[in-house]
N, CA, C and O atoms as a GROMACS GRO file, in nm:
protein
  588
    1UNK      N    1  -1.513   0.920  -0.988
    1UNK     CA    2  -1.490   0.885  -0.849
    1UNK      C    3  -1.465   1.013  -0.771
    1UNK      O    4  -1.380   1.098  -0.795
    2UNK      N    5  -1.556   1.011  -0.672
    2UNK     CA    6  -1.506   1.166  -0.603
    2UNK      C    7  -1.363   1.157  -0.531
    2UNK      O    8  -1.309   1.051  -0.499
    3UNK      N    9  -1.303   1.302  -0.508
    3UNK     CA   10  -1.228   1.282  -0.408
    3UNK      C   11  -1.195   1.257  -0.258
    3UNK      O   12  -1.107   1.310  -0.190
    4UNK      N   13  -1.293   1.156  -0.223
    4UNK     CA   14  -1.323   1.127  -0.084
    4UNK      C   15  -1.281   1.002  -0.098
    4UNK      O   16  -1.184   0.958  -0.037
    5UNK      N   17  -1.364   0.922  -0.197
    5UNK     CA   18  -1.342   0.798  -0.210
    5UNK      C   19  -1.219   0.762  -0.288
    5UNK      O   20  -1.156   0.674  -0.231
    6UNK      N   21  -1.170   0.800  -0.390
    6UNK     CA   22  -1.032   0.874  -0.373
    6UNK      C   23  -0.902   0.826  -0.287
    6UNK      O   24  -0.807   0.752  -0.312
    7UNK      N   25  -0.934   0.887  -0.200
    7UNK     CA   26  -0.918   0.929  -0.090
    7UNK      C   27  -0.833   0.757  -0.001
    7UNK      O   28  -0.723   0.705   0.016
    8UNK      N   29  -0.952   0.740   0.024
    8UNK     CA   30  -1.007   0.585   0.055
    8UNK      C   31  -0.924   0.485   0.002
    8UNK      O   32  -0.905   0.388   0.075
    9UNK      N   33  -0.852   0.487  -0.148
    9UNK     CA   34  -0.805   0.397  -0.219
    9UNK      C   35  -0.648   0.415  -0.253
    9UNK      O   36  -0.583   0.345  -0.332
   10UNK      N   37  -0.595   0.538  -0.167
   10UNK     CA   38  -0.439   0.590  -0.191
   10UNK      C   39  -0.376   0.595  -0.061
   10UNK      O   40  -0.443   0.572   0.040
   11UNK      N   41  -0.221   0.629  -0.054
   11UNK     CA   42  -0.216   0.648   0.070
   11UNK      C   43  -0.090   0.754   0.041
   11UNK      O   44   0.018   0.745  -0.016
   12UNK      N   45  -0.154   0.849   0.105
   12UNK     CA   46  -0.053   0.962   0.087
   12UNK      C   47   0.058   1.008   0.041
   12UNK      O   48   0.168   0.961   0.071
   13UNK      N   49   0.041   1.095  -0.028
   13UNK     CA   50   0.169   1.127  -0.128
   13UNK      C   51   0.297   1.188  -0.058
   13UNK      O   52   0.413   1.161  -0.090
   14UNK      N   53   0.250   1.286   0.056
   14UNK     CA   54   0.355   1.313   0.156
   14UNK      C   55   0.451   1.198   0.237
   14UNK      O   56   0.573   1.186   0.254
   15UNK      N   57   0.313   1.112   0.283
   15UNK     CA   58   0.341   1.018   0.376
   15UNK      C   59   0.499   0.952   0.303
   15UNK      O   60   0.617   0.969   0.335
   16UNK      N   61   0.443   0.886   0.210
   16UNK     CA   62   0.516   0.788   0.139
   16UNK      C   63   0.630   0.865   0.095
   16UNK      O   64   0.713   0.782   0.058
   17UNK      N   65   0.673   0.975   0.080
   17UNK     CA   66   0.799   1.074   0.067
   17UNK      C   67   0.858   1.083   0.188
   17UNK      O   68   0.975   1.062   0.219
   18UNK      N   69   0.774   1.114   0.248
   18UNK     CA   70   0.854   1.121   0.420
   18UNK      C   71   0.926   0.981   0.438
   18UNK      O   72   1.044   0.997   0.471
   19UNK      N   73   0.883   0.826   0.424
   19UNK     CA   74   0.929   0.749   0.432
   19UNK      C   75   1.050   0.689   0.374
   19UNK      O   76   1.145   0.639   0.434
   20UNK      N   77   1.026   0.705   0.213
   20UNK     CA   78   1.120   0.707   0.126
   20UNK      C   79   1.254   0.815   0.209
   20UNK      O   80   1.363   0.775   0.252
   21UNK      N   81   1.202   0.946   0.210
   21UNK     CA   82   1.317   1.022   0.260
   21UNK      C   83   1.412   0.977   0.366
   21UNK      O   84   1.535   0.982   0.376
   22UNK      N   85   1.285   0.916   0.465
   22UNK     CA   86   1.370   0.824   0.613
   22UNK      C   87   1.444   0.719   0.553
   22UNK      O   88   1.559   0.699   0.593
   23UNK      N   89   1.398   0.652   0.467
   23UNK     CA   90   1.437   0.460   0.461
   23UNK      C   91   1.587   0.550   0.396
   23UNK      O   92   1.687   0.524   0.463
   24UNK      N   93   1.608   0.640   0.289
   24UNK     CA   94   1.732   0.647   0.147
   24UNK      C   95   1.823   0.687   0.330
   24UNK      O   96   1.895   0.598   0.374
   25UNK      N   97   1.812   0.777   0.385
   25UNK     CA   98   1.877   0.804   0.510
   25UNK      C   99   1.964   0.708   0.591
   25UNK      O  100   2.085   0.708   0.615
   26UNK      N  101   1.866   0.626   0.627
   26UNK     CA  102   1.921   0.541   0.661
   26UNK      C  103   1.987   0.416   0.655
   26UNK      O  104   2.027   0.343   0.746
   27UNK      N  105   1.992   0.399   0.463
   27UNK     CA  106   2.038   0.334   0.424
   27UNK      C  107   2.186   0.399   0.410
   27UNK      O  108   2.293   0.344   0.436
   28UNK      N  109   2.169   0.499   0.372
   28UNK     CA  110   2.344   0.602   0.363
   28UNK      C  111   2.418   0.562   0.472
   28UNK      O  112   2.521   0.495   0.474
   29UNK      N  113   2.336   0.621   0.586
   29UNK     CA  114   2.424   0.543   0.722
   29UNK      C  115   2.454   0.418   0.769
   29UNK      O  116   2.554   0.402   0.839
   30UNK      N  117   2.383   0.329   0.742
   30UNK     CA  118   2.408   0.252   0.749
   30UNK      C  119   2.528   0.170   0.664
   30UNK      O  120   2.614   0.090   0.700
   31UNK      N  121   2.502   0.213   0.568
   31UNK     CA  122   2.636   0.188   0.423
   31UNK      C  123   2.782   0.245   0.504
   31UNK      O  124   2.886   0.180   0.519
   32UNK      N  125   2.753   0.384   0.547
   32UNK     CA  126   2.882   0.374   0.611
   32UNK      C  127   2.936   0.365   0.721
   32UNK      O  128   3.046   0.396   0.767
   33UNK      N  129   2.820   0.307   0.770
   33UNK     CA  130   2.883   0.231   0.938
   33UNK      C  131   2.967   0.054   0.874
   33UNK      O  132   3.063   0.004   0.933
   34UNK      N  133   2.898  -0.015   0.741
   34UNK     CA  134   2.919  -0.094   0.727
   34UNK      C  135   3.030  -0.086   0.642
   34UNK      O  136   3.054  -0.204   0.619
   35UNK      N  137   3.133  -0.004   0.566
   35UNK     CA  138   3.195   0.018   0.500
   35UNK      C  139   3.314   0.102   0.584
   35UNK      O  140   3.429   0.111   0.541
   36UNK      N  141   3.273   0.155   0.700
   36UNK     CA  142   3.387   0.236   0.851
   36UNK      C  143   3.432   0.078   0.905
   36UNK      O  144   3.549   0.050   0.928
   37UNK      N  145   3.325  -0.012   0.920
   37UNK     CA  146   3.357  -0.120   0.979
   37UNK      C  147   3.429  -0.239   0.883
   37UNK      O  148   3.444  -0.340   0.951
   38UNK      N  149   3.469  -0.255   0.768
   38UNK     CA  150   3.547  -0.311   0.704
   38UNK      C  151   3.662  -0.260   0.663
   38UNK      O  152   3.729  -0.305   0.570
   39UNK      N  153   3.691  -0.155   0.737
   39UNK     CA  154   3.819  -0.051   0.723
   39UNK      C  155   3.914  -0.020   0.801
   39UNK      O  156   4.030   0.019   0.788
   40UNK      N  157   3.808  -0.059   0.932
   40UNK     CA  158   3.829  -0.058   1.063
   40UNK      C  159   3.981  -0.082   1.079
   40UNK      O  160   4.040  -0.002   1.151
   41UNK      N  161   4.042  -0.169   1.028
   41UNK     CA  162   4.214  -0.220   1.060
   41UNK      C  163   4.314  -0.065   0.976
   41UNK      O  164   4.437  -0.056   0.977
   42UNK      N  165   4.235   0.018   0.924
   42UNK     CA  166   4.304   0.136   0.833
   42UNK      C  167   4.331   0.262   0.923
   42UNK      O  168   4.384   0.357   0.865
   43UNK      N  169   4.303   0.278   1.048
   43UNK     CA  170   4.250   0.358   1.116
   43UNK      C  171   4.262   0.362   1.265
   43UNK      O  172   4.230   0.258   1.323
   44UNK      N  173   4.299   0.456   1.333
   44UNK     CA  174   4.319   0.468   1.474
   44UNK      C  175   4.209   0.398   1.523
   44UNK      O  176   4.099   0.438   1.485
   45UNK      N  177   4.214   0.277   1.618
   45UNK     CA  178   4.118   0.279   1.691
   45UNK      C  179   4.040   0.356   1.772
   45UNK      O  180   3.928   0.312   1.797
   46UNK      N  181   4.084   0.491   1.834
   46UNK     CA  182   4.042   0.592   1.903
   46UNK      C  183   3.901   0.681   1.788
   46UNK      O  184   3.786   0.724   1.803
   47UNK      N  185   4.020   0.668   1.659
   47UNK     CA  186   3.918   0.791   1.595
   47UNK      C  187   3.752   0.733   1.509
   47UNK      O  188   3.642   0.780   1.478
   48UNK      N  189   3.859   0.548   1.499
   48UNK     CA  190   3.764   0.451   1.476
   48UNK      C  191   3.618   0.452   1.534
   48UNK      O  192   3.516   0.464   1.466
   49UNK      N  193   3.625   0.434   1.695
   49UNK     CA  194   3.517   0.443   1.732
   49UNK      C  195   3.470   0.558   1.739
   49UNK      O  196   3.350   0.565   1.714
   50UNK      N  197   3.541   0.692   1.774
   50UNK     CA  198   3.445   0.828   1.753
   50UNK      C  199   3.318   0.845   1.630
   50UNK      O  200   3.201   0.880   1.622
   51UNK      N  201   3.416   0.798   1.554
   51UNK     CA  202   3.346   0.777   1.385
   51UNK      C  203   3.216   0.652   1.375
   51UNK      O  204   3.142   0.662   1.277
   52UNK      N  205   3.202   0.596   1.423
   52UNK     CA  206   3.139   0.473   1.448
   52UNK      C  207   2.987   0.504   1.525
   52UNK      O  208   2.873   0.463   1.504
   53UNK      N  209   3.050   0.597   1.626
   53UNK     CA  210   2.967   0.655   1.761
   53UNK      C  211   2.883   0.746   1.690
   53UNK      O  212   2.763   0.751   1.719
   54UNK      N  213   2.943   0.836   1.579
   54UNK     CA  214   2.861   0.891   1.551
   54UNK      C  215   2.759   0.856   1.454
   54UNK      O  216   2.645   0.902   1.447
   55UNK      N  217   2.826   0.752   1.365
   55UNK     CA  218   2.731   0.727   1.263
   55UNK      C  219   2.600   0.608   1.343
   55UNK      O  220   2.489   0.594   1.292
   56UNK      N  221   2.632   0.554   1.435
   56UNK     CA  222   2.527   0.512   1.532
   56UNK      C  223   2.461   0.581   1.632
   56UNK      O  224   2.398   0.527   1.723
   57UNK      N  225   2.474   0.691   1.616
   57UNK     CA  226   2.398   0.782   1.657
   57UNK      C  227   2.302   0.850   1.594
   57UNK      O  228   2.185   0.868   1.628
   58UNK      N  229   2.388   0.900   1.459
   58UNK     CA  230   2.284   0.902   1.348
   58UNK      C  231   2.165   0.831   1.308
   58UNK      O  232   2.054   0.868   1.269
   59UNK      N  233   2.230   0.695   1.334
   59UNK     CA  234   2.105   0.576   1.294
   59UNK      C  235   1.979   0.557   1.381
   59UNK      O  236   1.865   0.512   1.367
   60UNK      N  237   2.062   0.617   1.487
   60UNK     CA  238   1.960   0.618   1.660
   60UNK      C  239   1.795   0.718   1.638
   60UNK      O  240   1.678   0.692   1.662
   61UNK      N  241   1.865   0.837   1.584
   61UNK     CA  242   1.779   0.925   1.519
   61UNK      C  243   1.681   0.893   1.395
   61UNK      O  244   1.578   0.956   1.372
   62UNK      N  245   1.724   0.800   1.330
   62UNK     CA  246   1.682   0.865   1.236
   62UNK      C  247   1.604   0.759   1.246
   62UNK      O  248   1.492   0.773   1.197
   63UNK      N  249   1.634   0.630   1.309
   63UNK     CA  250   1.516   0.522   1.334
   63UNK      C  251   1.394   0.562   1.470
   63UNK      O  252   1.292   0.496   1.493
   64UNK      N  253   1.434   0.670   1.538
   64UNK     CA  254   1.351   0.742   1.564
   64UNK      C  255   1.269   0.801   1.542
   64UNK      O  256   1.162   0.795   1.603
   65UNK      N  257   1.297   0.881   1.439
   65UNK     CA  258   1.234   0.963   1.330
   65UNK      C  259   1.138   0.847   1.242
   65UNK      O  260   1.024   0.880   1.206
   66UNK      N  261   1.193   0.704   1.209
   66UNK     CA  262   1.121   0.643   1.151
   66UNK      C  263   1.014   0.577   1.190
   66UNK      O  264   0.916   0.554   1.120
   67UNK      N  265   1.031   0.543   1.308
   67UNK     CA  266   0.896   0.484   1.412
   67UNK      C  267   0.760   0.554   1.412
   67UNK      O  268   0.659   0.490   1.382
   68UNK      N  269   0.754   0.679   1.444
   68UNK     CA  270   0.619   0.713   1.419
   68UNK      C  271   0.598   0.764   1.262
   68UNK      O  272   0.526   0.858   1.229
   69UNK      N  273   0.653   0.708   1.203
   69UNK     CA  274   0.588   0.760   1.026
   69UNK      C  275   0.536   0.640   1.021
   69UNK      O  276   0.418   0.615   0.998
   70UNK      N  277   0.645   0.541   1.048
   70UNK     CA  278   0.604   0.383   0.992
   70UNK      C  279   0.522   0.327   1.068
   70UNK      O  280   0.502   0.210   1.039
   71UNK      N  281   0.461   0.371   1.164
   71UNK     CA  282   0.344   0.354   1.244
   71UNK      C  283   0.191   0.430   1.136
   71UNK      O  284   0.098   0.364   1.090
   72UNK      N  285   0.209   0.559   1.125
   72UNK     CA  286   0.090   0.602   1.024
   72UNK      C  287   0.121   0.571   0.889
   72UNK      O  288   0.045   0.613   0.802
   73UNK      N  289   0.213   0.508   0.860
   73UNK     CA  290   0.178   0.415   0.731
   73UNK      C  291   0.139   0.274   0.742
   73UNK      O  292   0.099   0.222   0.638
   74UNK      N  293   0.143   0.216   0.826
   74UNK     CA  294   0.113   0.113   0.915
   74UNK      C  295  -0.059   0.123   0.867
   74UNK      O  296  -0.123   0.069   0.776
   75UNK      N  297  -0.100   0.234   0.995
   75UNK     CA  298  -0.253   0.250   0.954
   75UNK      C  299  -0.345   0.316   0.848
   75UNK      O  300  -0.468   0.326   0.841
   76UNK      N  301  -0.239   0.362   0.763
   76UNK     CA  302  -0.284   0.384   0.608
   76UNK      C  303  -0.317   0.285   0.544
   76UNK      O  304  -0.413   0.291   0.467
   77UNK      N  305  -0.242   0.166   0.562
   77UNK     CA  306  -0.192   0.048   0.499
   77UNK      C  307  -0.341  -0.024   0.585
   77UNK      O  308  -0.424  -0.052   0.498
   78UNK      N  309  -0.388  -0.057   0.716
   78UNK     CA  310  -0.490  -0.105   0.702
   78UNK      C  311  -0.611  -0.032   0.695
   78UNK      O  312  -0.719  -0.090   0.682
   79UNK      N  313  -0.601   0.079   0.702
   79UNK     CA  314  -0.730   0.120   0.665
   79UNK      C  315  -0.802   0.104   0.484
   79UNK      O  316  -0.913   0.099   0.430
   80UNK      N  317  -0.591   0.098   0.426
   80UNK     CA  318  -0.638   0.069   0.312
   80UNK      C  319  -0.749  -0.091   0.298
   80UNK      O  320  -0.853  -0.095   0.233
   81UNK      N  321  -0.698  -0.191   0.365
   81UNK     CA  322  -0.698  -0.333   0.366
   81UNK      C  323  -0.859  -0.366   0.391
   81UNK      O  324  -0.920  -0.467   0.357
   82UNK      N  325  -0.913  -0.236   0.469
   82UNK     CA  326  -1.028  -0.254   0.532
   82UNK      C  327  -1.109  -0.214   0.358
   82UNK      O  328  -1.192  -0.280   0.297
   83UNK      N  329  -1.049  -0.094   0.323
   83UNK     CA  330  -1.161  -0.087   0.210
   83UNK      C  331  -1.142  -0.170   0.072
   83UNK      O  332  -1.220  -0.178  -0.023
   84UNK      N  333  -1.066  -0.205   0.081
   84UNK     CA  334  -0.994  -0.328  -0.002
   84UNK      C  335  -1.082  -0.444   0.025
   84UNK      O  336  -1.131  -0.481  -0.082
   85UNK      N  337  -1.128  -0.523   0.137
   85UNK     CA  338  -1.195  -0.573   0.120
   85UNK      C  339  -1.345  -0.595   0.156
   85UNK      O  340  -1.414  -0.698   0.156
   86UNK      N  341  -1.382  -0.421   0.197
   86UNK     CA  342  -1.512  -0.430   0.147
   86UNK      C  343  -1.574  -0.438   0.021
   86UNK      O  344  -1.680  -0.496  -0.004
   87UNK      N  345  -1.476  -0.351  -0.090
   87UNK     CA  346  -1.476  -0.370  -0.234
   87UNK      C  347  -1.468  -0.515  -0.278
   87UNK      O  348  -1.529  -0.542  -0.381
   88UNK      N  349  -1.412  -0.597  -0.226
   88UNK     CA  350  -1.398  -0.719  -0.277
   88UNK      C  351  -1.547  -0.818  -0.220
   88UNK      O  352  -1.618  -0.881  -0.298
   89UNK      N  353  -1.567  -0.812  -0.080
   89UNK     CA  354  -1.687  -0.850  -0.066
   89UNK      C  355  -1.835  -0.734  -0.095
   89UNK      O  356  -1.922  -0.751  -0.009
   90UNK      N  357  -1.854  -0.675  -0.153
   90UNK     CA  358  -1.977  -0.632  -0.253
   90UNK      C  359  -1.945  -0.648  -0.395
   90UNK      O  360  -2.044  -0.655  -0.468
   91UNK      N  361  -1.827  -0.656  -0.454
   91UNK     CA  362  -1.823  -0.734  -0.552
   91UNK      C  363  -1.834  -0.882  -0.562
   91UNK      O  364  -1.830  -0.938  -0.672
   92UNK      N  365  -1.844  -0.934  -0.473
   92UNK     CA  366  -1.926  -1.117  -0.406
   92UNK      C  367  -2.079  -1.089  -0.446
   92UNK      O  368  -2.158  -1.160  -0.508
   93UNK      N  369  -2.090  -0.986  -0.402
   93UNK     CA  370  -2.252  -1.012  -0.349
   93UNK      C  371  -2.307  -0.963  -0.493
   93UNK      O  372  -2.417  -1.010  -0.522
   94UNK      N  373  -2.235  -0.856  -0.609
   94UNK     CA  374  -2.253  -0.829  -0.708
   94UNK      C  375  -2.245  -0.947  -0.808
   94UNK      O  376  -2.334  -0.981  -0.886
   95UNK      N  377  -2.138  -0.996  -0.794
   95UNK     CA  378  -2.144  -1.184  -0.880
   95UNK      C  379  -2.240  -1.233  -0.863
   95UNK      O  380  -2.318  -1.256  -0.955
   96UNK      N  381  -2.264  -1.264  -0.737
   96UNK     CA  382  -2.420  -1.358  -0.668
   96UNK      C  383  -2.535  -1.265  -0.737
   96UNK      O  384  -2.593  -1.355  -0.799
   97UNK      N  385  -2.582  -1.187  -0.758
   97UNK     CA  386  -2.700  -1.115  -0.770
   97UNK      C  387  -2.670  -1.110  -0.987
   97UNK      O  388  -2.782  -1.084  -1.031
   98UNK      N  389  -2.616  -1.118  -1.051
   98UNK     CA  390  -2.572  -1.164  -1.199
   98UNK      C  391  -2.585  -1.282  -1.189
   98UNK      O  392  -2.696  -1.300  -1.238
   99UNK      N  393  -2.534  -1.413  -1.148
   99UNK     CA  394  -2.562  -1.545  -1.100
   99UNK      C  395  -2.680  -1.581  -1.123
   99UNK      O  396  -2.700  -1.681  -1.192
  100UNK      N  397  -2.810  -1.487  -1.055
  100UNK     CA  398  -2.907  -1.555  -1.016
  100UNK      C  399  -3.015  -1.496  -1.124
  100UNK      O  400  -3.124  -1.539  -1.160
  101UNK      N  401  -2.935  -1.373  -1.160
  101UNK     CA  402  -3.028  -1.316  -1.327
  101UNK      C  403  -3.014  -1.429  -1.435
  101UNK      O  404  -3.118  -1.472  -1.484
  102UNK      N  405  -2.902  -1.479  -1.473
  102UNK     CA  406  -2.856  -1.572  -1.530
  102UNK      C  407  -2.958  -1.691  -1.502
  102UNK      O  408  -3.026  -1.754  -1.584
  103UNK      N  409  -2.952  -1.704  -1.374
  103UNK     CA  410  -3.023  -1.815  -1.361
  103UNK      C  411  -3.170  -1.847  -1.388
  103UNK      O  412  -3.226  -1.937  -1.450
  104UNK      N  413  -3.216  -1.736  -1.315
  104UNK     CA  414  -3.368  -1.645  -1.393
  104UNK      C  415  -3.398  -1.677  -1.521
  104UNK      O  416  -3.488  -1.750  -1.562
  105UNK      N  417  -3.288  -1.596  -1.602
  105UNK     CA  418  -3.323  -1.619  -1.772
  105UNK      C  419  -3.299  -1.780  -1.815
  105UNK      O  420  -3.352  -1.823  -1.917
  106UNK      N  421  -3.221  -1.861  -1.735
  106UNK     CA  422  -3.204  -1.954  -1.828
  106UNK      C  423  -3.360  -2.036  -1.787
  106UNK      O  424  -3.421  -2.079  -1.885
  107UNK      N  425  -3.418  -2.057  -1.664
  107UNK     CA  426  -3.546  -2.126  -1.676
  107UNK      C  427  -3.638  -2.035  -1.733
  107UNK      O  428  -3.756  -2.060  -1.711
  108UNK      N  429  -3.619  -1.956  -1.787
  108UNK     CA  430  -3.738  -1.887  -1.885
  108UNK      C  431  -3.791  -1.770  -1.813
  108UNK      O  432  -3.867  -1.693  -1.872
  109UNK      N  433  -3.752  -1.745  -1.669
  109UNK     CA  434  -3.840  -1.592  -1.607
  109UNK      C  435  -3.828  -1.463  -1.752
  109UNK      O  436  -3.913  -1.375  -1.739
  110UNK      N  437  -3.755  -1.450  -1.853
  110UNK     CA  438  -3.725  -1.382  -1.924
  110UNK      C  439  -3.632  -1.420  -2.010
  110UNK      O  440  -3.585  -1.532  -1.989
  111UNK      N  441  -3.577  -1.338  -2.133
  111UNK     CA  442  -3.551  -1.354  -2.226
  111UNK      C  443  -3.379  -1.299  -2.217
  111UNK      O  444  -3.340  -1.248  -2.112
  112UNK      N  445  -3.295  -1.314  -2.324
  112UNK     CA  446  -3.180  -1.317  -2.313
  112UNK      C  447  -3.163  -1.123  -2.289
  112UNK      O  448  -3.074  -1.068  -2.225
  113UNK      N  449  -3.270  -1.061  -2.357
  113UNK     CA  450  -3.266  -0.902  -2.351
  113UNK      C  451  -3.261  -0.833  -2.248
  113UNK      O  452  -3.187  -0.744  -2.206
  114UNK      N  453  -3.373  -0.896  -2.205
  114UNK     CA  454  -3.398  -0.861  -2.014
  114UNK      C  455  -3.252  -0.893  -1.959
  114UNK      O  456  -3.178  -0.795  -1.959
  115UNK      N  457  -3.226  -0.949  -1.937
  115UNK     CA  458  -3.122  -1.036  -1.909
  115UNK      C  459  -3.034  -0.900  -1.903
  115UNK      O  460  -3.024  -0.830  -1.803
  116UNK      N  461  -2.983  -0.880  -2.005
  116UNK     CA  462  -2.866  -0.758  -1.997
  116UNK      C  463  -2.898  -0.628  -1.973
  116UNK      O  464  -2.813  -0.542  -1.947
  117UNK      N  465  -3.012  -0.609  -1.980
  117UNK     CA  466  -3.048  -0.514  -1.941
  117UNK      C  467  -3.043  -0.459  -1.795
  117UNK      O  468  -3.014  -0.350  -1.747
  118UNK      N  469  -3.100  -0.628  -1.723
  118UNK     CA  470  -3.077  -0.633  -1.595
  118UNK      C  471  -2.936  -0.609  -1.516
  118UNK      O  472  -2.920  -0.538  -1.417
  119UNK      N  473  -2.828  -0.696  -1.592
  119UNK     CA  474  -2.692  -0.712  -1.560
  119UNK      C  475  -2.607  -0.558  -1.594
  119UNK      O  476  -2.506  -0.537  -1.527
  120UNK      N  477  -2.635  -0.487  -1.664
  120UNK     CA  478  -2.563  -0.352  -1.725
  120UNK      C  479  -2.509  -0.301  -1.586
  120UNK      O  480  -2.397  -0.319  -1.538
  121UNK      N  481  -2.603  -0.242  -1.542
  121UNK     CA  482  -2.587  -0.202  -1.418
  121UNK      C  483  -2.521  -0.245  -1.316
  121UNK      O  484  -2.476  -0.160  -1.240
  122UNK      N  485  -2.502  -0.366  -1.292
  122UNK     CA  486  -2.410  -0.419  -1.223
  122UNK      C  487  -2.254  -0.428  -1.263
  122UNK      O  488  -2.154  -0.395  -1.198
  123UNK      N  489  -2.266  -0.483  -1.390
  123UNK     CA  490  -2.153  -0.493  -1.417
  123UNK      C  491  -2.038  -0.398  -1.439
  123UNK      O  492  -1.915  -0.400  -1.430
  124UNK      N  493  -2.157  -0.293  -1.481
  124UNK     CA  494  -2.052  -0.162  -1.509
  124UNK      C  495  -2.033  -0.108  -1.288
  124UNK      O  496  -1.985  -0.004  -1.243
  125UNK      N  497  -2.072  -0.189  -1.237
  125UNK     CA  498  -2.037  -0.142  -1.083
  125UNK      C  499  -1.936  -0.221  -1.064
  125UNK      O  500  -1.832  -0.181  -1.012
  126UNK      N  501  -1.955  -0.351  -1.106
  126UNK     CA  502  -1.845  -0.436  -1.089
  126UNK      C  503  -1.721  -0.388  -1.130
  126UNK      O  504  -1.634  -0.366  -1.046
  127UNK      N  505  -1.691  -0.359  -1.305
  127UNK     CA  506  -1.579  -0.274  -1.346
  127UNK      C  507  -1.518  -0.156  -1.259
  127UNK      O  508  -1.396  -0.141  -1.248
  128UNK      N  509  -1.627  -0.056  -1.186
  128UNK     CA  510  -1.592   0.059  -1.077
  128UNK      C  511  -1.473  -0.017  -0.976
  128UNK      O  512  -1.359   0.021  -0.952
  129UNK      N  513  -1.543  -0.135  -0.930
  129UNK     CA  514  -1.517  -0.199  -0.800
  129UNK      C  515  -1.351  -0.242  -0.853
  129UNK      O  516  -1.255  -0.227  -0.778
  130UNK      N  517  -1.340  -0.297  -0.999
  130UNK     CA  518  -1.194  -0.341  -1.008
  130UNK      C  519  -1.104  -0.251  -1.055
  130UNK      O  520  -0.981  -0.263  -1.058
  131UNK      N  521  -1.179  -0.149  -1.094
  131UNK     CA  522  -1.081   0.030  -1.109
  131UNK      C  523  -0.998   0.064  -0.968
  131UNK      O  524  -0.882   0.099  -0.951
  132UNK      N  525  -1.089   0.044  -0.890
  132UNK     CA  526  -1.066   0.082  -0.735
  132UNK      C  527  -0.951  -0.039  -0.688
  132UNK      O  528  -0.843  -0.020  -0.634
  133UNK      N  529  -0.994  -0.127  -0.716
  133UNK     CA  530  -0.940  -0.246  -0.657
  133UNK      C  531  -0.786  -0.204  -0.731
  133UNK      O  532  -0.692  -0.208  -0.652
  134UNK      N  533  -0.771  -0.188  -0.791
  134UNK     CA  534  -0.635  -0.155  -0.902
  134UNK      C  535  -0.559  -0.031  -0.828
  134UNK      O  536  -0.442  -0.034  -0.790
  135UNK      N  537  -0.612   0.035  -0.822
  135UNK     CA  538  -0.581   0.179  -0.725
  135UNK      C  539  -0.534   0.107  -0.610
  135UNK      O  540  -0.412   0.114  -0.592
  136UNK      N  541  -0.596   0.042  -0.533
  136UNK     CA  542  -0.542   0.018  -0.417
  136UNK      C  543  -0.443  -0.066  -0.427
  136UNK      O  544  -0.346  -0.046  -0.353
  137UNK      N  545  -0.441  -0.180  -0.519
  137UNK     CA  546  -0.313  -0.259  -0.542
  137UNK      C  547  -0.192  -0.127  -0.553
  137UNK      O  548  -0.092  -0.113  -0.483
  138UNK      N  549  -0.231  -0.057  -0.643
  138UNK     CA  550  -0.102   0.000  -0.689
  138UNK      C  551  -0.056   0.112  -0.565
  138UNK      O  552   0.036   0.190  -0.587
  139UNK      N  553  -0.117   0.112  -0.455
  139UNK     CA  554  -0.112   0.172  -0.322
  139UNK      C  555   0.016   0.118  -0.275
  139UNK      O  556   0.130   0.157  -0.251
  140UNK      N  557  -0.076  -0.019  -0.270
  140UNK     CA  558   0.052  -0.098  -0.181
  140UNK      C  559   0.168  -0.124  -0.265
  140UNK      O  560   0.277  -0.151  -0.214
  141UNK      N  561   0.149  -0.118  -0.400
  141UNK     CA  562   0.339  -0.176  -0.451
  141UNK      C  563   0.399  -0.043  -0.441
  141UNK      O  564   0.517  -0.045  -0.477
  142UNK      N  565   0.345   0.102  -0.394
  142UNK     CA  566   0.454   0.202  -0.392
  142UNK      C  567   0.519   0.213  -0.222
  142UNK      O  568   0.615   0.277  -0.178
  143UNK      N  569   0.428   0.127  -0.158
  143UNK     CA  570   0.520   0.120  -0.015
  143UNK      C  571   0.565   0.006  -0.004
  143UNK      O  572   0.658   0.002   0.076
  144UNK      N  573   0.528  -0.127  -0.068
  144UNK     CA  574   0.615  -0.244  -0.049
  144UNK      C  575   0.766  -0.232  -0.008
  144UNK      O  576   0.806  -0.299   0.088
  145UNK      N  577   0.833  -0.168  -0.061
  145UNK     CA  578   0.980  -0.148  -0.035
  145UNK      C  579   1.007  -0.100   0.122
  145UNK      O  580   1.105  -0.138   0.187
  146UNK      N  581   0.918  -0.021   0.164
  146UNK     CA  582   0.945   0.018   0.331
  146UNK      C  583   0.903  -0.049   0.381
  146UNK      O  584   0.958  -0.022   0.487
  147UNK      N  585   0.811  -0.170   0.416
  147UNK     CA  586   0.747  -0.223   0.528
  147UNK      C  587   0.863  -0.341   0.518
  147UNK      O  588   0.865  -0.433   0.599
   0.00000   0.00000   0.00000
């Protein structure tokens, strides 16, 4: 498989670090805005909210920061979808075209030899098509967790 097409069936190794890096971020802060706020009765109200202010400020940022990543993973994610299922519909049209060899050999146009001879070729495209197809699944279960 070249690295173009490749290409086509992943979605960035940076990308998906950058995200990870944003989402662990803002889960920290968030943990301790939610853990400042069950404490809340331990604590000056004055210094309470300073503390509060800032860690929602933090969050302000950093869901800032997260908007335009999770936007180009967004369109990683369908551009993946797009080649995802062009692979899936020419592997249609690859079934249909085996189908009709099959069908060929069984009224007699040829013999069971022909037959595979004919199908080799396809099938070993078909196998390509579910290599790929696998790649791209395994695309999406490494960003499932951020979207």
């Amino acid at each position: 498989m070249s690295e173009t097409k490749t290409a086509e069936l992943v979605i960035d190794e940076a990308l998906i670090e950058e995200i990870r890096a944003i989402s662990e971020r803002k889960q920290t802060v968030a943990g301790l805005i939610e853990k400042a706020e069950s404490t809340k009765d331990k604590v000056d109200p004055d210094i309470f909210e300073k503390v509060l202010a800032d860690y929602r400020g933090r969050l302000n940022e950093i869901e800032a920061a997260y908007q335009p990543v999770s936007e180009q993973l967004c369109r990683a994610i369908q551009a993946l979808s797009c080649t995802e299922h062009r692979l899936r519909a020419d592997g249609d049209r690859i079934d249909k075209k085996i189908e009709e060899q099959k069908f060929r050999c069984m009224v007699g146009e040829f013999d069971d030899e022909e037959l595979e001879r004919r199908i080799e070729a396809e099938q070993s495209q078909l196998r390509q098509f579910k290599d790929q197809l696998e790649t791209i699944e395994d695309s999406y279960r490494r960003v499932e967790a951020f979207l």
